[in-house]
Structures are given as C-alpha cells and as structure tokens.
Backbone as a printed PyTorch tensor [residue, N CA C, xyz], in Angstrom:
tensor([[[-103.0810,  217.8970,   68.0270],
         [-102.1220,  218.9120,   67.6500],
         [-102.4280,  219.3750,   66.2240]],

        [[-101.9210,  220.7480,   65.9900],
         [-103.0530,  221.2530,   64.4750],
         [-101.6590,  221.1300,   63.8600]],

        [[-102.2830,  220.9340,   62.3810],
         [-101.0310,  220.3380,   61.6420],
         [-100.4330,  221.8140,   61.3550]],

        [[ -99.2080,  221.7160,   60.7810],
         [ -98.4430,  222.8580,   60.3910],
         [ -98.7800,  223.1720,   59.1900]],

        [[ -97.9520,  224.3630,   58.7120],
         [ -98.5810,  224.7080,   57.0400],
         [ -98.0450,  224.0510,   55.8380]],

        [[ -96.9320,  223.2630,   56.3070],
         [ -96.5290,  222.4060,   55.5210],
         [ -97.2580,  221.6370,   54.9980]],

        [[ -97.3430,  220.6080,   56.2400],
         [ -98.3420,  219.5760,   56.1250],
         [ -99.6790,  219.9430,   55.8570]],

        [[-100.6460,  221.0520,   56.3930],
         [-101.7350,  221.6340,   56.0820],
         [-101.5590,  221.4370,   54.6530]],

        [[-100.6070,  222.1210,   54.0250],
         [-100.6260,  222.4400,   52.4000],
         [-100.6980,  220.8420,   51.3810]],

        [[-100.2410,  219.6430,   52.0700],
         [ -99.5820,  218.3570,   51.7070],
         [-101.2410,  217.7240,   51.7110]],

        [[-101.8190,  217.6630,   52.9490],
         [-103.2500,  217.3030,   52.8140],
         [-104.0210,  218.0860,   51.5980]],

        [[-103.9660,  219.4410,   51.6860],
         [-105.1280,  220.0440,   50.6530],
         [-104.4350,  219.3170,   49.3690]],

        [[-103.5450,  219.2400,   49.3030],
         [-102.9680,  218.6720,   47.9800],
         [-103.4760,  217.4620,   47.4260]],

        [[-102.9810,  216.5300,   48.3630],
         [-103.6620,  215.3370,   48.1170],
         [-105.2200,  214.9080,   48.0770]],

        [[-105.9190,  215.9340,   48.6090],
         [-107.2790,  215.9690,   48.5140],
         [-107.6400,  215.9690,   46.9280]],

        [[-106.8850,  217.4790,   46.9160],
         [-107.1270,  217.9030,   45.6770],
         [-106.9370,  216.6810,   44.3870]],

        [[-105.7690,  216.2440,   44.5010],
         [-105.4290,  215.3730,   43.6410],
         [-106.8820,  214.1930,   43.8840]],

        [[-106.9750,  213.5100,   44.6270],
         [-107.8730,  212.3290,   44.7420],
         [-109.1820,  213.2150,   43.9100]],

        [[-109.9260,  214.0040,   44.0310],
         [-111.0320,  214.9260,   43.4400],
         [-110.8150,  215.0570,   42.5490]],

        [[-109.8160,  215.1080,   41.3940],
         [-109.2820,  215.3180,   40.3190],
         [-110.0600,  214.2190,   39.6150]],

        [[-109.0800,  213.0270,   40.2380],
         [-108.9290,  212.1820,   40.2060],
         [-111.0220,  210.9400,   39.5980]],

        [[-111.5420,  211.4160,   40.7190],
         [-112.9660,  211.0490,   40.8600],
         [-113.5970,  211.4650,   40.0180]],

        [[-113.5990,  213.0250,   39.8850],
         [-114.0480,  213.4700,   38.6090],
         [-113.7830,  212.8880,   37.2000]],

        [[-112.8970,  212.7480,   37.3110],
         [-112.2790,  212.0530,   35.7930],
         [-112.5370,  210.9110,   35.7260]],

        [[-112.7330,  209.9820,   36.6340],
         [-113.2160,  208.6650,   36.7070],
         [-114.5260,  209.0200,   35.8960]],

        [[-115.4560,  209.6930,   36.8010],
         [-116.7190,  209.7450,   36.2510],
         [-116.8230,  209.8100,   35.0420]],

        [[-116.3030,  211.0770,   34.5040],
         [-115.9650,  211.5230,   33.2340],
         [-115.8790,  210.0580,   31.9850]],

        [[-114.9600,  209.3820,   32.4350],
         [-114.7030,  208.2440,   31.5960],
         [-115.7650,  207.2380,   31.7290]],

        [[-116.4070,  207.2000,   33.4490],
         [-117.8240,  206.3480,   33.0910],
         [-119.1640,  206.7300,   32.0340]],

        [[-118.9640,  207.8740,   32.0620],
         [-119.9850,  208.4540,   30.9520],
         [-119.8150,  208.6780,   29.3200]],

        [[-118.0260,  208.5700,   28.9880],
         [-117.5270,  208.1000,   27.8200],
         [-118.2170,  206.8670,   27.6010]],

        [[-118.0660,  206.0620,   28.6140],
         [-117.8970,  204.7170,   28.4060],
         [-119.3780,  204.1670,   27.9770]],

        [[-120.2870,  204.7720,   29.0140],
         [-121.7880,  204.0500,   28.3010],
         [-121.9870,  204.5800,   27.0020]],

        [[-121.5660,  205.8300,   26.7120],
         [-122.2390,  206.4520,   25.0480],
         [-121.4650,  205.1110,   23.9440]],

        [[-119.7350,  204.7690,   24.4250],
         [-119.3520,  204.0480,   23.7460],
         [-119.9100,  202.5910,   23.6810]],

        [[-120.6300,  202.2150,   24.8870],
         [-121.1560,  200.7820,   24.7020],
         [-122.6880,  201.4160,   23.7000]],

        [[-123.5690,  202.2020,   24.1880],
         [-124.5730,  202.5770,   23.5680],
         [-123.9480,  202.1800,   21.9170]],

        [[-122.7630,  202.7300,   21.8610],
         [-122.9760,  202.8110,   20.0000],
         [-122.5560,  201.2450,   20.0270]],

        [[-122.2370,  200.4490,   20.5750],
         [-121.7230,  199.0980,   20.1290],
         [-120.6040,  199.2640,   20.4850]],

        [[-119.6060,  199.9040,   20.6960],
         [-118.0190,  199.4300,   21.1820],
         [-118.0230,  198.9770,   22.4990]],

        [[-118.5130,  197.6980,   23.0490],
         [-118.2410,  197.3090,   23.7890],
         [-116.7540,  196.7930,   24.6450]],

        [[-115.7750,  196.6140,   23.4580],
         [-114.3940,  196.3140,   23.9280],
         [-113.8400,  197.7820,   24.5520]],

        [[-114.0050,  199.1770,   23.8110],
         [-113.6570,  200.4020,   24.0280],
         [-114.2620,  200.7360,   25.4880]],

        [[-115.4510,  200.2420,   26.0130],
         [-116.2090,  200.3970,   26.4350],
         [-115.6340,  200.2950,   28.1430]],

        [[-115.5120,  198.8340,   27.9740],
         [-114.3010,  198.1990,   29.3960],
         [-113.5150,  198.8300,   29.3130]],

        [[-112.5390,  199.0210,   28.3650],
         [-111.2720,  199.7450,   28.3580],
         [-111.4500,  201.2080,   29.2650]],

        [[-112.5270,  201.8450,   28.6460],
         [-112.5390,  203.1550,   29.9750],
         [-112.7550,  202.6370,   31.3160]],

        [[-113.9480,  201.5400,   31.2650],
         [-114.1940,  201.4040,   32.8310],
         [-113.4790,  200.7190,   33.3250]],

        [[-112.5620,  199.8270,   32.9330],
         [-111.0660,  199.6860,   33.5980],
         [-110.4070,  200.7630,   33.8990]],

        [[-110.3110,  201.8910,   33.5210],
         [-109.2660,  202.8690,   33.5660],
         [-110.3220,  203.7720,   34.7210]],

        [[-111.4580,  203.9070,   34.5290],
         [-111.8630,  204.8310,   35.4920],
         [-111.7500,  204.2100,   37.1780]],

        [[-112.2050,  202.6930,   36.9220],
         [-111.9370,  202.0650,   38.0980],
         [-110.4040,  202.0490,   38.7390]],

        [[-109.0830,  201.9630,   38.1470],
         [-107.8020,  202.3010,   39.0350],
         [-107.8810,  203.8100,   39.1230]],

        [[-108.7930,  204.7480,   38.8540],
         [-108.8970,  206.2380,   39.2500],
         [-109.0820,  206.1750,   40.2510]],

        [[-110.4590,  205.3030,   40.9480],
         [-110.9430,  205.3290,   41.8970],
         [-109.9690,  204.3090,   43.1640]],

        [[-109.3740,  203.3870,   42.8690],
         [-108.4130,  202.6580,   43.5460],
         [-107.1870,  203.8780,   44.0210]],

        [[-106.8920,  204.8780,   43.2180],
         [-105.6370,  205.6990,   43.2590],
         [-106.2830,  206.8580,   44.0940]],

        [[-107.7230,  207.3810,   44.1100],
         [-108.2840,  208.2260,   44.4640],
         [-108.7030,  207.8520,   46.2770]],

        [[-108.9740,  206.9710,   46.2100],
         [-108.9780,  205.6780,   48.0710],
         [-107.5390,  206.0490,   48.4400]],

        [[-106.3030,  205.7380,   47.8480],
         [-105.1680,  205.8120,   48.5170],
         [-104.8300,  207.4820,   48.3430]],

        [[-105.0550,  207.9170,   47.7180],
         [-104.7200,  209.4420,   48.3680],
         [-105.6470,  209.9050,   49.1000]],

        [[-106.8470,  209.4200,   49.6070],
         [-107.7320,  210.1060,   50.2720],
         [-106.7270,  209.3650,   52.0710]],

        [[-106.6790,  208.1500,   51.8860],
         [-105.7350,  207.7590,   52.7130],
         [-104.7060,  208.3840,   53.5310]],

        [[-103.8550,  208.6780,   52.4070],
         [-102.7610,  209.1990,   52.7480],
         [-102.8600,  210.6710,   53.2780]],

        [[-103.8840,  211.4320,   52.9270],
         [-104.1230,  212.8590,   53.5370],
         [-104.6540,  212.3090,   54.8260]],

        [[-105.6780,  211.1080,   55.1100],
         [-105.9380,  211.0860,   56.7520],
         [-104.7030,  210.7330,   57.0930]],

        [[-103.5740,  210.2690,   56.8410],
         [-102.2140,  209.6240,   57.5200],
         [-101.7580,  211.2350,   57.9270]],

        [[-101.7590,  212.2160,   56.9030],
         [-101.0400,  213.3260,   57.2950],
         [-101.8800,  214.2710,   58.7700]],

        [[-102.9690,  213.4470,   58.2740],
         [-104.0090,  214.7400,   59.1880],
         [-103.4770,  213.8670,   60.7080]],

        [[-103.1770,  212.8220,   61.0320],
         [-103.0700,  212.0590,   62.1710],
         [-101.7260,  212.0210,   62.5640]],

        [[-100.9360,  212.5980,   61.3200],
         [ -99.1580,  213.0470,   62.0410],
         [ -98.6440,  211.6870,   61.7680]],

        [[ -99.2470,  210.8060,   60.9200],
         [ -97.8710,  209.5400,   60.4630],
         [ -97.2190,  209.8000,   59.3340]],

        [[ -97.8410,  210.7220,   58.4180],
         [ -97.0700,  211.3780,   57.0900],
         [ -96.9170,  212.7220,   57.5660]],

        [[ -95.6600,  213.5280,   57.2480],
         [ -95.4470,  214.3610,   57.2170],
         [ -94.5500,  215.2060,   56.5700]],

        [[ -94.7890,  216.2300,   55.8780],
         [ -93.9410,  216.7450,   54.9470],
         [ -92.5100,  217.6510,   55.9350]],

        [[ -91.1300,  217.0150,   55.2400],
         [ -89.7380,  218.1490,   56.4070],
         [ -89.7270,  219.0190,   55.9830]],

        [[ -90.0160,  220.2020,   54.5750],
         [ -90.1180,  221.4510,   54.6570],
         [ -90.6390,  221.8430,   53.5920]],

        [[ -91.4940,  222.9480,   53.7780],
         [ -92.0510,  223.7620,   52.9750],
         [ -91.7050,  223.5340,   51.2220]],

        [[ -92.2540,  223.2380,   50.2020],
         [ -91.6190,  223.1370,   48.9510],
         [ -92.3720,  224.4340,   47.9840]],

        [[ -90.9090,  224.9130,   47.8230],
         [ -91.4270,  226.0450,   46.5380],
         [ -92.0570,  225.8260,   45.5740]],

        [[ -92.8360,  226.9520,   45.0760],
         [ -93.5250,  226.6230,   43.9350],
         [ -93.2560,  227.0200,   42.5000]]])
C-alpha cells in the first residue's frame, strides 16, 4: 500500500535528518584528525565521540523512516509549516 503524503512527507524528513546528521559526523571526523595531527589528542576523542552518537542517532532515524515506509509509524495529520 503507497504511503500517504503525510507519511510520504514524515519519511523524506527523517531521511533528511539522518543525512544531516552523517554529514556532520564526517565533518567532525575530519576536525578531529587535523586536531590529533596538531597534538590535541584529548580534543581529538572528544569529536570522535560526538561524531560516533551522530552515527548511532543517524541508524535510528534511518530506522524509523523504514518503520514508516512499512506502515508501523505513522503520522495522524498533515503538520503545518
């Protein structure tokens, strides 16, 4: 059954968000080596801790858009913008 435009709109969303999401991970993995390069190794973890729950948060919304695409999440109405 094809999802509605609700829900259509609820998946692209959450896509969107998880992609955000990945990108910016990356982003902070590549902070992170220039910062070990110079010696801040403590600064260093600190991003790649933070980029890694990007990627933990970026798995569960990729999740949750297949839940919507399969009709176990579903949005009850349209939300304004």
């Amino acid at each position: 059954m094809p999802l509605n435009k609700p829900n259509q709109q609820l998946r692209r969303d959450l896509k969107e968000a998880a992609a955000l999401l990945k990108w910016s991970g990356v982003d902070l993995f590549v902070f992170a080596k220039r910062l070990l390069a110079a010696g801040d190794e403590q600064g260093a973890n600190d991003l790649m801790k933070i980029a890694l729950s990007f990627q933990e948060a970026e798995d569960k919304l990729l999740g949750y858009a297949e839940e919507v695409k399969i009709g176990h999440i579903s949005r009850a109405a349209e939300q304004r913008k």
